[in-house]
N, C-alpha and C positions, 0 to 999 in steps of 0.2 A: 140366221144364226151365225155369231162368230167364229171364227175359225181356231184350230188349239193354237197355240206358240209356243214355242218350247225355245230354250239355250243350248246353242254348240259347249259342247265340253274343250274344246279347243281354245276358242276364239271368245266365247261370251257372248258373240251375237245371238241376239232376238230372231227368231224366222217363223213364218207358219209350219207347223210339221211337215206337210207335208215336200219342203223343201230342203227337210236336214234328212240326214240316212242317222235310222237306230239301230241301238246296237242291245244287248241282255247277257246276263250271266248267265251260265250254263255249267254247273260242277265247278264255280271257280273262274271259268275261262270267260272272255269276253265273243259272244257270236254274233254276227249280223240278224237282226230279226228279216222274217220274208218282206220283201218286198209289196209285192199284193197284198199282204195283210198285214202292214206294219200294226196297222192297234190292236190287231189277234193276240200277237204274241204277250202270252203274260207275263208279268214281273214288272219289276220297276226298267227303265230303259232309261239311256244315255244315246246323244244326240251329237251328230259332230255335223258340219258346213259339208257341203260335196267337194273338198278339196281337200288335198293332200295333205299340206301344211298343217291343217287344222287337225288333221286324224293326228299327225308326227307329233304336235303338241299340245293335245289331251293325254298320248301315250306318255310321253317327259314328263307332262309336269302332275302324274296322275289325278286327271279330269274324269277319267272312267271310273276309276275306284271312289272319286269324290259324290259322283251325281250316281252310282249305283249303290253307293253306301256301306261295299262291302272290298274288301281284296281281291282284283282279278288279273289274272295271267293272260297279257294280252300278246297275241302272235303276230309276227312282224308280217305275216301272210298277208293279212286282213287289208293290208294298204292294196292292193291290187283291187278292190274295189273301186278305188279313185283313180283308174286308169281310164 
């Protein structure tokens, strides 16, 4: 069986999922889905590369509000995941 593929909201790149880190709305806000169960988490999700840059411009060029389809508030916090 195929594997999913999903788009960085950054970058554009192509990846299997399970090599981008997701992200979902929450009230508005932008949250990391779990890790362990990245396809648990409901809702539609937005995908960024494991790298920094890529998270910095999804944020800029809104890539997350684009691929979640809705307005979200994203916290400058969240880049410490790419540490």
């Amino acid at each position: 069986m195929a594997e999913p593929v999903r788009r960085c909201a950054g970058c554009g790149r192509r990846a299997p999922q399970r090599e981008l880190l997701r992200f979902v709305a929450r009230d508005g806000e932008l949250v990391p889905a779990p890790v362990a169960g990245a396809r648990d988490a409901p809702g539609r999700g937005a995908y960024t590369c494991p790298r920094l840059a890529c998270f910095e411009r999804a944020q800029a060029q809104r890539g997350f509000a684009r691929a979640l389809r809705q307005g979200v508030k994203v916290d400058p916090a969240l880049a410490r995941l790419y540490t």
